[in-house]
C-alpha positions as CSV (number, residue, x, y, z in Angstrom):
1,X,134.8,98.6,122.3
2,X,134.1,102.5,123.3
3,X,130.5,103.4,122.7
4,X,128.0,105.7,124.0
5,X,125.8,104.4,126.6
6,X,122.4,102.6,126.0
7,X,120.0,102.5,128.5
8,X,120.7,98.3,129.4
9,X,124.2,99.3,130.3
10,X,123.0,101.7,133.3
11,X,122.8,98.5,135.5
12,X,126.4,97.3,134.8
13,X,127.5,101.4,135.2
14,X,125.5,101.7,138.7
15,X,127.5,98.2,139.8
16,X,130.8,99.6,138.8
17,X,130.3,102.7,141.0
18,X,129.4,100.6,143.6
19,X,131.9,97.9,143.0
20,X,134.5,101.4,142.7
21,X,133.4,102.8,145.9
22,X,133.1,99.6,147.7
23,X,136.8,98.7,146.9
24,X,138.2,102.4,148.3
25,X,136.1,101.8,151.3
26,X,138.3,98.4,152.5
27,X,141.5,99.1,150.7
28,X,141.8,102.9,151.0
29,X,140.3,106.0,148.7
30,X,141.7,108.0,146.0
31,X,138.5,109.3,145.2
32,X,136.3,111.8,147.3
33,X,133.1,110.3,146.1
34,X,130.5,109.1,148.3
35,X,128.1,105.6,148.1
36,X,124.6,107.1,147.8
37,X,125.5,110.4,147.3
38,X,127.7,110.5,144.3
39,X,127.9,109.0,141.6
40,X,124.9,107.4,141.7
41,X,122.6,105.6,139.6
42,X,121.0,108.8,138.7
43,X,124.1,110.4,137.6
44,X,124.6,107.5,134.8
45,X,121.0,107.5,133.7
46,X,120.7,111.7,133.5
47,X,124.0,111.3,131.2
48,X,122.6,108.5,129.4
49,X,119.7,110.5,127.9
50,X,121.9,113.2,127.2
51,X,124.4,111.2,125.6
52,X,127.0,112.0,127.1
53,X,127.6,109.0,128.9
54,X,130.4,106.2,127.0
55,X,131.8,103.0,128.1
56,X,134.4,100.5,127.5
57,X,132.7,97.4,126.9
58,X,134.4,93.6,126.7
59,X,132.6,90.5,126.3
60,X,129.4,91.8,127.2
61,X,131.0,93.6,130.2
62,X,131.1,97.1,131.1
63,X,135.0,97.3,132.5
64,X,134.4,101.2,132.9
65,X,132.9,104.4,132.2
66,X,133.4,108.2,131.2
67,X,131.0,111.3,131.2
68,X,131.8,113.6,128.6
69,X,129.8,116.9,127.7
70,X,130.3,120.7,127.4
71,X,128.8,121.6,131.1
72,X,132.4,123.3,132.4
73,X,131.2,123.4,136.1
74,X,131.4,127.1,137.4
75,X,134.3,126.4,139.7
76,X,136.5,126.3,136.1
77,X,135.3,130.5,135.5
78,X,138.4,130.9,138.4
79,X,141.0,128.8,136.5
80,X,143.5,130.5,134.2
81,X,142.5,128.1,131.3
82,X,145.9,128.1,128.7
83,X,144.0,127.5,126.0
84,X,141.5,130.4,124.8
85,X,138.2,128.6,123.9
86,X,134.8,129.5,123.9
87,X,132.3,127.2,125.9
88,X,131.1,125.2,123.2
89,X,134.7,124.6,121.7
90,X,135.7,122.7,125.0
91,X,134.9,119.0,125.4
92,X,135.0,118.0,129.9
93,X,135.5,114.4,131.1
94,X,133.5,114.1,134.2
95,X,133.5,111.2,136.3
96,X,135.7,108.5,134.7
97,X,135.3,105.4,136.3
98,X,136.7,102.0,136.0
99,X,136.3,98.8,137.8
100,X,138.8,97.8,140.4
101,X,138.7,94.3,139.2
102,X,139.7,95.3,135.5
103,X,142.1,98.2,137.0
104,X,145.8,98.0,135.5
105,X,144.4,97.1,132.1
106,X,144.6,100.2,130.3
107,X,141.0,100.9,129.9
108,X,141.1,104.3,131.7
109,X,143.4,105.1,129.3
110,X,141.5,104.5,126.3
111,X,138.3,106.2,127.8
112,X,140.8,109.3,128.1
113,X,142.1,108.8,124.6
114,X,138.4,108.2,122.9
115,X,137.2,111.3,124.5
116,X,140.0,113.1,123.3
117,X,139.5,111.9,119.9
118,X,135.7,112.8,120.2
119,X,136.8,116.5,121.3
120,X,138.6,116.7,118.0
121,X,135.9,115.3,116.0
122,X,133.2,118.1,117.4
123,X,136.2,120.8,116.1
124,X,137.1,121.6,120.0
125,X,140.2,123.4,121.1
126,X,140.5,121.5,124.6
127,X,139.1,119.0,126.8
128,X,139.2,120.1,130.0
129,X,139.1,118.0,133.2
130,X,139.6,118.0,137.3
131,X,140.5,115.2,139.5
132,X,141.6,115.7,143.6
133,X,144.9,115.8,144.1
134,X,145.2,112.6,146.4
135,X,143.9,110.8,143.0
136,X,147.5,109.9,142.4
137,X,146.4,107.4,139.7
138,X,144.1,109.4,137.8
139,X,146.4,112.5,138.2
140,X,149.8,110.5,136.4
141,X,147.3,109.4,134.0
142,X,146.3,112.2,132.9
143,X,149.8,114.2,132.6
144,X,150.7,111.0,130.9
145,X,148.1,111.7,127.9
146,X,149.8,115.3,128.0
147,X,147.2,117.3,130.2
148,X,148.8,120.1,131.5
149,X,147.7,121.6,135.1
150,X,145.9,124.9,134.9
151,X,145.3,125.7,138.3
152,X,144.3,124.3,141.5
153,X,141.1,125.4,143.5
154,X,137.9,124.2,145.5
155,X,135.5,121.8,144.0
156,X,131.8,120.5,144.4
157,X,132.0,117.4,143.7
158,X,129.0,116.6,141.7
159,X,127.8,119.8,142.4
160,X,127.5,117.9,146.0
161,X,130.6,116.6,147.7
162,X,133.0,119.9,149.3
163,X,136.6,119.4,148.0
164,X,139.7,121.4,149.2
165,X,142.6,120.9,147.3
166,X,141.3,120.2,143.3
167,X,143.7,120.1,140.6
168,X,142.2,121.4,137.0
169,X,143.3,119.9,133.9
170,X,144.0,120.7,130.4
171,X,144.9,119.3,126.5
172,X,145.1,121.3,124.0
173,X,143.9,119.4,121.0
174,X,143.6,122.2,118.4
175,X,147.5,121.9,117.7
């Protein structure tokens, strides 16, 4: 089940970052992301109380988790965007994240899928998204679900983390 976040999940969200990061650390990275420095606990409970933080839940288990708002960080006023849209008709996924140990499962995809579905029901025109380009994963997933690339670029991530070499994503979802 896809849901929004309550504030008992934040626990299970924190341990999946770390679990996440911990796992890229002794088998390689895709990610950029840093332990302690981003994500962090914070990040997930700051979401939370917005609402803007969902997750996949099984069993009583968070298998992953998705941030999805309106905040378009500034590095996206450079990109060449393909679909006109004013600020609040654009959904942005930020910081999907899914447990290495329920990896392979399709639950990324869903998150993606459920976010898209929820740009659609707030009457957006796009949901916009970036991802490094080493992400290899994360970057056929998304051109699977029909994101197109809209440019490529620099990148703080989490406002924090200096990133050369950032793809930026795009779905039109008002067609």
């Amino acid at each position: 089940m896809i849901r929004k976040a309550m504030l008992q999940d934040i626990d299970q969200v924190e341990q999946s970052y770390t679990e996440l990061l911990l796992h890229e650390k002794k088998y390689g990275a895709y990610t950029v992301w840093e332990l302690g420095v981003y994500p962090t606990r914070e990040t997930a409970e700051k979401s939370q109380e917005t609402g803007s933080l969902y997750v996949l839940e099984q069993d009583g288990e968070i298998c992953g988790s998705v941030i999805a708002n309106q905040n378009q960080p500034e590095e996206y006023e450079g990109v060449n965007w393909k679909c006109p849209a004013l600020p609040d008709q654009v959904l942005v996924i930020h910081l999907l994240c899914v447990r290495p140990s329920k990896a392979g499962k399709g639950i990324g995809k869903d998150l993606v899928q459920y976010i898209i579905e929820e740009g659609k029901r707030r009457n957006c025109k796009a949901v916009r998204l970036d991802t490094g380009s080493q992400n290899k994963p994360a970057v056929a997933l998304y051109e699977k679900l029909g994101f197109e690339l809209a440019g490529t670029g620099n990148m703080a991530i989490g406002g924090v983390i200096a990133h050369d070499g950032h793809l930026f994503f795009e779905k039109n979802i008002s067609i």
